[in-house]
MIDOSE-1310 file (N, C-alpha, C; in nm, 2 decimals, decimal comma, always signed):
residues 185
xxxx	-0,59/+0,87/+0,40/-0,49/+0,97/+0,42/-0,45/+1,03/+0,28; -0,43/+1,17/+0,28/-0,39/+1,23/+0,15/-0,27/+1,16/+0,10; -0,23/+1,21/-0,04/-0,10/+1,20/-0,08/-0,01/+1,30/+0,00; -0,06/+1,42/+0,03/+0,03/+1,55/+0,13/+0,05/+1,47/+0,25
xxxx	-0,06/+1,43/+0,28/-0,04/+1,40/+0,49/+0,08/+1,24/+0,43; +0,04/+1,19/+0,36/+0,18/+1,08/+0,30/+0,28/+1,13/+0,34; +0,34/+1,20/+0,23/+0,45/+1,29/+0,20/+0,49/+1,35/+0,32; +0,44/+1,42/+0,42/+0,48/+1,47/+0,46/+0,56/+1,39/+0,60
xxxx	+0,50/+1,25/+0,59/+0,59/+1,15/+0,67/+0,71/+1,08/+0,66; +0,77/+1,14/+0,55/+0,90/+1,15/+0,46/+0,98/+1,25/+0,52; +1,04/+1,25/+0,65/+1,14/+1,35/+0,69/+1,26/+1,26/+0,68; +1,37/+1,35/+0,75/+1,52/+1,28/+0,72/+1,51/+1,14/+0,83
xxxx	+1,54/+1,06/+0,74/+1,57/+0,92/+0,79/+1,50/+0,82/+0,82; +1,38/+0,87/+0,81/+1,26/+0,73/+0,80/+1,19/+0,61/+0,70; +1,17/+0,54/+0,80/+1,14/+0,42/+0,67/+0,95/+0,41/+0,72; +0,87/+0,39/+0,63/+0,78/+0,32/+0,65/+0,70/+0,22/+0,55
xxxx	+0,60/+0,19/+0,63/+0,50/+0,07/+0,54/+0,39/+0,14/+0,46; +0,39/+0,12/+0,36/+0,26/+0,18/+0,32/+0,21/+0,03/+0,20; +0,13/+0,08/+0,13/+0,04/-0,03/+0,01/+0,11/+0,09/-0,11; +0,20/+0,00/-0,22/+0,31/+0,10/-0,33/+0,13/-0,02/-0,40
xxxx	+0,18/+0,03/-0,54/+0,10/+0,01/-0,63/+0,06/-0,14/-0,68; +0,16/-0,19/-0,60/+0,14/-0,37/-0,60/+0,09/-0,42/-0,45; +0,23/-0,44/-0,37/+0,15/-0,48/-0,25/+0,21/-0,35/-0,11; +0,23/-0,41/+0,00/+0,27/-0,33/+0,08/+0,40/-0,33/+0,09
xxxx	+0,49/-0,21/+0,12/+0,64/-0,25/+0,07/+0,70/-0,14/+0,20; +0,79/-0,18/+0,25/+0,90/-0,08/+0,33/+0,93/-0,01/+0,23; +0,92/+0,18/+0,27/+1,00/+0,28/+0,15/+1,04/+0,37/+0,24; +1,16/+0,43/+0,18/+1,23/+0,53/+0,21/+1,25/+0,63/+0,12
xxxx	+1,31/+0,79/+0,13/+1,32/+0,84/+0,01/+1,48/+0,77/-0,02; +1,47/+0,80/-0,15/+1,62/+0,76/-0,25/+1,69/+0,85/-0,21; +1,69/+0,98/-0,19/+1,77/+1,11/-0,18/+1,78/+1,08/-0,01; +1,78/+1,01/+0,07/+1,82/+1,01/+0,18/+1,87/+0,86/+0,22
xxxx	+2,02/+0,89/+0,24/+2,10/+0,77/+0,23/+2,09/+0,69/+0,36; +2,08/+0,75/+0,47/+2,05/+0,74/+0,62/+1,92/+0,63/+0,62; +1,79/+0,70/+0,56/+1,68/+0,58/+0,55/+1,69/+0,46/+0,48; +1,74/+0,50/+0,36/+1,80/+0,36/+0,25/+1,87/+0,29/+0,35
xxxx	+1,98/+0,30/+0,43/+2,06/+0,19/+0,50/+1,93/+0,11/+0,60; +1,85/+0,23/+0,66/+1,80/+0,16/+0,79/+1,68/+0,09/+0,71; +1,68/+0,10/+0,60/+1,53/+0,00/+0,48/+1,61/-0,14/+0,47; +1,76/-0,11/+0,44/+1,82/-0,23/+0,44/+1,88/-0,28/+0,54
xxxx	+1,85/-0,25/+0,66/+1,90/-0,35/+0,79/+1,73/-0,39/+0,81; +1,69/-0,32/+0,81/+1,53/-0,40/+0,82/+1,50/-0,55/+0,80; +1,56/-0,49/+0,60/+1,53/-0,64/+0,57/+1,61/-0,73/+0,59; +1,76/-0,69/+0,71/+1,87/-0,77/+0,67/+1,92/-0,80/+0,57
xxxx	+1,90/-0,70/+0,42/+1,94/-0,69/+0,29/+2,08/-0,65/+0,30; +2,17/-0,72/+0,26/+2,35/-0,71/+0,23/+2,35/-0,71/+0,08; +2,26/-0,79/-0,03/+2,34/-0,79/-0,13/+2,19/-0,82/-0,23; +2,09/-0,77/-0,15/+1,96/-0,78/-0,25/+1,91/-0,63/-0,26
xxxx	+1,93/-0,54/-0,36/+1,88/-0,40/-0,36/+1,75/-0,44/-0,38; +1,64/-0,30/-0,32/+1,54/-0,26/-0,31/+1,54/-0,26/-0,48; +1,38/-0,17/-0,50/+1,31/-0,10/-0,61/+1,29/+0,08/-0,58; +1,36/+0,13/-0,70/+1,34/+0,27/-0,70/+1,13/+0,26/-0,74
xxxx	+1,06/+0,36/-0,68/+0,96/+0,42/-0,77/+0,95/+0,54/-0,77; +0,93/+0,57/-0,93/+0,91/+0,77/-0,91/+0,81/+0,79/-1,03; +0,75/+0,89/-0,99/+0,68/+0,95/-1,08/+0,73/+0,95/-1,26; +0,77/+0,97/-1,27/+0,82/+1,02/-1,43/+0,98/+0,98/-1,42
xxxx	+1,00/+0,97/-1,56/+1,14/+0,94/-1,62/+1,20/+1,08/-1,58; +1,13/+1,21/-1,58/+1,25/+1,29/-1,60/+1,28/+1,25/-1,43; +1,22/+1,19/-1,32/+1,29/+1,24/-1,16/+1,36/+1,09/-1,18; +1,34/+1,01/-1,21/+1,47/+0,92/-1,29/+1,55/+0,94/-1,30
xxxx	+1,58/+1,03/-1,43/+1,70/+1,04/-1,49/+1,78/+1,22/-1,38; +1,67/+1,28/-1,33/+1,76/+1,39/-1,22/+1,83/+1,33/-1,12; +1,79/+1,19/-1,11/+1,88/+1,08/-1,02/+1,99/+1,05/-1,02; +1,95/+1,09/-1,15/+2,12/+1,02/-1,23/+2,15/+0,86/-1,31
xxxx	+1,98/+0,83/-1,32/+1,97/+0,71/-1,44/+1,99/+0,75/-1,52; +2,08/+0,70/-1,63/+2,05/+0,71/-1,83/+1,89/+0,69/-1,87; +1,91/+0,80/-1,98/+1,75/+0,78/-2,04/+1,80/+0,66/-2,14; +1,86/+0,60/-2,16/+1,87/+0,49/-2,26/+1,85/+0,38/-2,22
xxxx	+1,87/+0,37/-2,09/+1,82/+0,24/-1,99/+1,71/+0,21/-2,00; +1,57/+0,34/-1,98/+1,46/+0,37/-1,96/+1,42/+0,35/-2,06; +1,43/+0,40/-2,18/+1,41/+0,43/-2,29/+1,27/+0,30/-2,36; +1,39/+0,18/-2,39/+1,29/+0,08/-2,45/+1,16/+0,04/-2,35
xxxx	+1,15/+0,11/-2,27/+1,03/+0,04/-2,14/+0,89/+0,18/-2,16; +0,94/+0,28/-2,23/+0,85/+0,42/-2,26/+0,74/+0,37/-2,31; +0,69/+0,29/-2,38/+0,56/+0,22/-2,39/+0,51/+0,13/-2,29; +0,58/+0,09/-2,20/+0,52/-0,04/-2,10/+0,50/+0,06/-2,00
xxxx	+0,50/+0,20/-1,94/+0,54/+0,24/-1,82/+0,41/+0,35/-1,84; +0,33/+0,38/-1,74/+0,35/+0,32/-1,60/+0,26/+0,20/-1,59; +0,34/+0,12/-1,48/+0,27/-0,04/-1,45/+0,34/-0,06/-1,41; +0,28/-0,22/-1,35/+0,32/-0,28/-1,21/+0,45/-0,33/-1,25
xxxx	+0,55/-0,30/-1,37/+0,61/-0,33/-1,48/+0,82/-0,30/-1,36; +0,88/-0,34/-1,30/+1,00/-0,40/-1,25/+1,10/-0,41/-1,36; +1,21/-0,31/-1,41/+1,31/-0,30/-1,46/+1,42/-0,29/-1,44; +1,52/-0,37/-1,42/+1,68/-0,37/-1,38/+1,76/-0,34/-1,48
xxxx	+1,85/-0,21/-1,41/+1,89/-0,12/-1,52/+2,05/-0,08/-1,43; +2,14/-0,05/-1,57/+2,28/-0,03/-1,46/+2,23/+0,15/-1,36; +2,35/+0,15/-1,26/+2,35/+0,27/-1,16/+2,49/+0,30/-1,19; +2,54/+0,45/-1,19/+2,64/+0,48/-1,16/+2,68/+0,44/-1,02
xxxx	+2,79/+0,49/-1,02/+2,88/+0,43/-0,88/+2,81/+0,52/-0,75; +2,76/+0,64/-0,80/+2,77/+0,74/-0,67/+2,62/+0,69/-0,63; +2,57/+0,59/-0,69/+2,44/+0,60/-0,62/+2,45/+0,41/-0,58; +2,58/+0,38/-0,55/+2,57/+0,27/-0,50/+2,58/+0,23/-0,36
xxxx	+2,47/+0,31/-0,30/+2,43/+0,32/-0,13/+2,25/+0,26/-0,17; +2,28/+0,26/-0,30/+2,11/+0,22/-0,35/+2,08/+0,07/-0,38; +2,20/+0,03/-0,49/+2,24/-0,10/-0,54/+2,30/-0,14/-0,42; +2,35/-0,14/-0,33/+2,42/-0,20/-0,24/+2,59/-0,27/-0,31
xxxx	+2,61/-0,16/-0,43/+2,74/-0,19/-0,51/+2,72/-0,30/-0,61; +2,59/-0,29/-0,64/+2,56/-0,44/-0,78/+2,58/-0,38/-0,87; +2,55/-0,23/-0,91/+2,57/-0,17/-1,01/+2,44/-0,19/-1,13; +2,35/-0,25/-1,02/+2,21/-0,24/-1,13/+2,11/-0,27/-0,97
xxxx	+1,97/-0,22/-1,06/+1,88/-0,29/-0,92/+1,75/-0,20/-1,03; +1,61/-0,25/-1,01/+1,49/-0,22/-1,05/+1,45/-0,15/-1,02; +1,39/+0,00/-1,08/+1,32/+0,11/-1,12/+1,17/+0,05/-1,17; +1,06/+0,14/-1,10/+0,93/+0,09/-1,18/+0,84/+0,25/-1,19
xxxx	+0,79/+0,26/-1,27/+0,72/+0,36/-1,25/+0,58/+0,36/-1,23; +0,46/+0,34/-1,17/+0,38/+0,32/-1,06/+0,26/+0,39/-1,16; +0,15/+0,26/-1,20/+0,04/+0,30/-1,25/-0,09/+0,41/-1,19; -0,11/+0,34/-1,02/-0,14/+0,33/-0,93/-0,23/+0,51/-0,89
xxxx	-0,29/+0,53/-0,91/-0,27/+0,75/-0,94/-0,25/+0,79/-0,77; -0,32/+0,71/-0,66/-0,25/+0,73/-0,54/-0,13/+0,73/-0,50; -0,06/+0,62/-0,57/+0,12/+0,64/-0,56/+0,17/+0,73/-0,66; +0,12/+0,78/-0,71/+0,19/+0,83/-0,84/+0,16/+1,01/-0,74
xxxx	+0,03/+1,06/-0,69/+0,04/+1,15/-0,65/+0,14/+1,15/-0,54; +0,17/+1,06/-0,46/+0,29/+1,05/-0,33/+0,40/+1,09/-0,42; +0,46/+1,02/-0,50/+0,58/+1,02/-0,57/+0,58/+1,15/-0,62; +0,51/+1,25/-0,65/+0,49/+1,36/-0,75/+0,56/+1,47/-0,65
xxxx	+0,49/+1,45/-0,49/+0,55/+1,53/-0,35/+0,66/+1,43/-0,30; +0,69/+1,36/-0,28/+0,81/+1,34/-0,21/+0,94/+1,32/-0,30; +0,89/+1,25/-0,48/+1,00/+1,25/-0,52/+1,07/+1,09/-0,53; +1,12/+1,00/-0,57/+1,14/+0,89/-0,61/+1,19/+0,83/-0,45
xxxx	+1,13/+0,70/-0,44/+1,14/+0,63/-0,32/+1,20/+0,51/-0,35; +1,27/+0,43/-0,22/+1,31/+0,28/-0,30/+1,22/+0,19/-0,20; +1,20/+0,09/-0,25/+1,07/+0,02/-0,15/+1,12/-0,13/-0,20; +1,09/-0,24/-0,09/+1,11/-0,34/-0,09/+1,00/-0,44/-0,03
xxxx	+0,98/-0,53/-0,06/+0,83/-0,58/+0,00/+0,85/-0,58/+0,18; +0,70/-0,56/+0,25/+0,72/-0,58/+0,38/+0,70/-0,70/+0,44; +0,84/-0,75/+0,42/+0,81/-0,89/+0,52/+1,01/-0,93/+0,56; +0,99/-1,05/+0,58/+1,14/-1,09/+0,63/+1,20/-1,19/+0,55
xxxx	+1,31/-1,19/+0,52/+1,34/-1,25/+0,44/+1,30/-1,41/+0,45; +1,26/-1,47/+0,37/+1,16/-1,60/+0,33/+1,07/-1,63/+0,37; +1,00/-1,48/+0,46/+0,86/-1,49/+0,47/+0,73/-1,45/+0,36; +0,65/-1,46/+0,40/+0,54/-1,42/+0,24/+0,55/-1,29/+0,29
xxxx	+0,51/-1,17/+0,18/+0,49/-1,03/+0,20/+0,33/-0,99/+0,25; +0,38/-0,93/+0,34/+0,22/-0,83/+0,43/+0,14/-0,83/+0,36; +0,02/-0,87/+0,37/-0,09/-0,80/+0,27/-0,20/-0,74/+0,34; -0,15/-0,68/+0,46/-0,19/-0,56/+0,51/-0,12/-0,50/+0,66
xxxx	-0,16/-0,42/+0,71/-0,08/-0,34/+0,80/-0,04/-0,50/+0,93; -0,13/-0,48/+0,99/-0,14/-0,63/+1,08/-0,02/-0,71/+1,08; +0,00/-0,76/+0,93/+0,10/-0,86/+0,92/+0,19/-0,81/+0,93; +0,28/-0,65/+0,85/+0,31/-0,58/+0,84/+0,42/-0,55/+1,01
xxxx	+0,29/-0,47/+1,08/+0,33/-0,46/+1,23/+0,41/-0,58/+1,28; +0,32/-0,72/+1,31/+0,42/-0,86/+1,33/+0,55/-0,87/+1,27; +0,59/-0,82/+1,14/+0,71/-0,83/+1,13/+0,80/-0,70/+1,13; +0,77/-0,61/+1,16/+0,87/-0,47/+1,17/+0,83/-0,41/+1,35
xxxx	+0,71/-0,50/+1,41/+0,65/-0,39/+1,51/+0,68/-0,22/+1,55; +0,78/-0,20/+1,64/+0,83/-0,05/+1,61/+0,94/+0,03/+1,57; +1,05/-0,11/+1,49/+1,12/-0,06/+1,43/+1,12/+0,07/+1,30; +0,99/+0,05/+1,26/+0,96/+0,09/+1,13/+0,86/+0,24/+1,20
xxxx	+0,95/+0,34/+1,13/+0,88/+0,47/+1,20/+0,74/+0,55/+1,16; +0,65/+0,48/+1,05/+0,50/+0,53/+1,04/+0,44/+0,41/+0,99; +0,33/+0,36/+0,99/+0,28/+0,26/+0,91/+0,16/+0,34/+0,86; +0,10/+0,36/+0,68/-0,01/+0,41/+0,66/-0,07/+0,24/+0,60
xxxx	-0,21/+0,30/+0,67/-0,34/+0,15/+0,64/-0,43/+0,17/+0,52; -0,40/+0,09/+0,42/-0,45/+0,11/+0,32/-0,57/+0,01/+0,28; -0,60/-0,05/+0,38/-0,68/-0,15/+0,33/-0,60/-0,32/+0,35; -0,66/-0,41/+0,33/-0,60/-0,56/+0,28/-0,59/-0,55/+0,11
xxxx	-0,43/-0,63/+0,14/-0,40/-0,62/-0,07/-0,43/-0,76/-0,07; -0,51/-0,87/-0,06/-0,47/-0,96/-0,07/-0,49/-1,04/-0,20; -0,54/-0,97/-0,29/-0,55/-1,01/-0,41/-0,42/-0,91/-0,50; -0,38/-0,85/-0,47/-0,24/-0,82/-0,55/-0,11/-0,90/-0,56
xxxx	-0,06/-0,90/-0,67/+0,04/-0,99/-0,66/+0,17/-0,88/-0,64; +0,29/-0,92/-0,67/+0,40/-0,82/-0,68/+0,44/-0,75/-0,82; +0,53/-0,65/-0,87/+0,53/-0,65/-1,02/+0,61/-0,75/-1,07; +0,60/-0,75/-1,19/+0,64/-0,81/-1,27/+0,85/-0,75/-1,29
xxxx	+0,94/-0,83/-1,28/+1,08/-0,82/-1,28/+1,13/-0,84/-1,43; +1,17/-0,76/-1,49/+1,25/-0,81/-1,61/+1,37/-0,71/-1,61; +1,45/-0,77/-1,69/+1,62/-0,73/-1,77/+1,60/-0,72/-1,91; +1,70/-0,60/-1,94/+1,74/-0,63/-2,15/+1,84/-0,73/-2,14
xxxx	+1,85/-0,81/-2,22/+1,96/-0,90/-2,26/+1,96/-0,80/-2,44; +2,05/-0,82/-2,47/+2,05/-0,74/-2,58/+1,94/-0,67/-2,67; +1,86/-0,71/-2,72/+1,75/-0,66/-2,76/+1,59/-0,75/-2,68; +1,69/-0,83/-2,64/+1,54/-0,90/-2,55/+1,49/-0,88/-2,46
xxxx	+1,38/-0,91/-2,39/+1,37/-0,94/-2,28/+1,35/-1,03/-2,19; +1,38/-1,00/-2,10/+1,45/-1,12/-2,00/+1,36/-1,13/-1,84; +1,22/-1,18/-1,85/+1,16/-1,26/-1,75/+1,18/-1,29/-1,62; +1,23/-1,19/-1,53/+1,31/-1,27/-1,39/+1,20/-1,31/-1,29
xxxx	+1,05/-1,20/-1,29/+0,96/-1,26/-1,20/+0,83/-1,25/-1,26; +0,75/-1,30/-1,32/+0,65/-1,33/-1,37/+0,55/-1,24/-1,26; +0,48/-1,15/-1,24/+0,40/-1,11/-1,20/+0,22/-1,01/-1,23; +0,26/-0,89/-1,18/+0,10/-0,85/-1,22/+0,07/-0,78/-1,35
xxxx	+0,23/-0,77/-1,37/+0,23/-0,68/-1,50/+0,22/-0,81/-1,65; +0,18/-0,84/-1,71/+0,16/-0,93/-1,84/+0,20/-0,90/-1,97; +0,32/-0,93/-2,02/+0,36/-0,86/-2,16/+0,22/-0,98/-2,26; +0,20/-0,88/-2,37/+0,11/-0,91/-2,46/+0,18/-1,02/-2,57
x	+0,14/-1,11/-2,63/+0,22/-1,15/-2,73/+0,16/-1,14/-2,83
């Protein structure tokens, strides 16, 4: 399926499954608050925010992230690379009011063309809480069957892992999920 015929499955208030640049993940757009809720009753998420992904820093920062947030990660990006960064208040339908939650920006040139038309999405793995995540539509269906209003089939991911989760602690960085992204030493 193109990145257009994607895109164009992004009307007001839908969530679906697709394969994001790691594994398969529930996404919604970010600019549609209505889908964001129904991504988070899905997962029965109350107090775990999703992952923004968008194309470029600037549809980031027209979000209403700081570029200073972003900033130190301009050499690691794009990659499978998971960053937790503060949110202002007005976009805390996103954070679910944590006042931070992970932005990645997406190696992947298939998702990166999606993100380019639709515009920054928040996606969360597809599965249920403390089950393993889909690693293809199949599993996917078994856990959302027709709750979830498009599913695109991209194949089995089953050799992908998730990205990689990190924080700044002051000038450091801070390790939360070891994944596909690998800092160099």
């Amino acid at each position: 399926m193109s990145p257009q015929e994607v895109a164009i499955h992004f009307k007001k208030g839908v969530v679906g499954v697709l394969l994001t640049d790691t594994i398969y993940g529930l996404v919604a757009k970010v600019s549609d608050k209505e889908a964001v809720d129904k991504l988070y009753w899905l997962k029965d998420r109350s107090n775990k925010p999703g992952t923004i992904i968008a194309y470029s820093f600037d549809q980031l920062v027209e979000l209403g992230i700081k570029y200073r947030y972003l900033a130190p990660f301009k050499n690691y990006w794009p990659n499978p690379l998971s960053v937790i960064i503060p949110l202002s208040k007005r976009l805390d339908y996103l954070d679910l009011k944590k006042g931070s939650l992970a932005v990645r920006l997406p190696k992947d040139k298939r998702v990166q063309s999606i993100l380019k038309l639709t515009g920054p999405l928040i996606t969360t793995s597809a599965n249920l809480p403390g089950e393993p995540f889909a690693r293809n539509i199949k599993e996917a269906k078994n856990y959302f069957k027709d709750k979830v209003d498009f599913y695109i089939d991209d194949g089995d991911s089953k050799n992908n892992q998730p990205s990689t989760i990190v924080r700044m602690i002051d000038d450091e960085i801070d390790i939360l999920r070891d994944g596909e992204f690998k800092f160099k030493s």
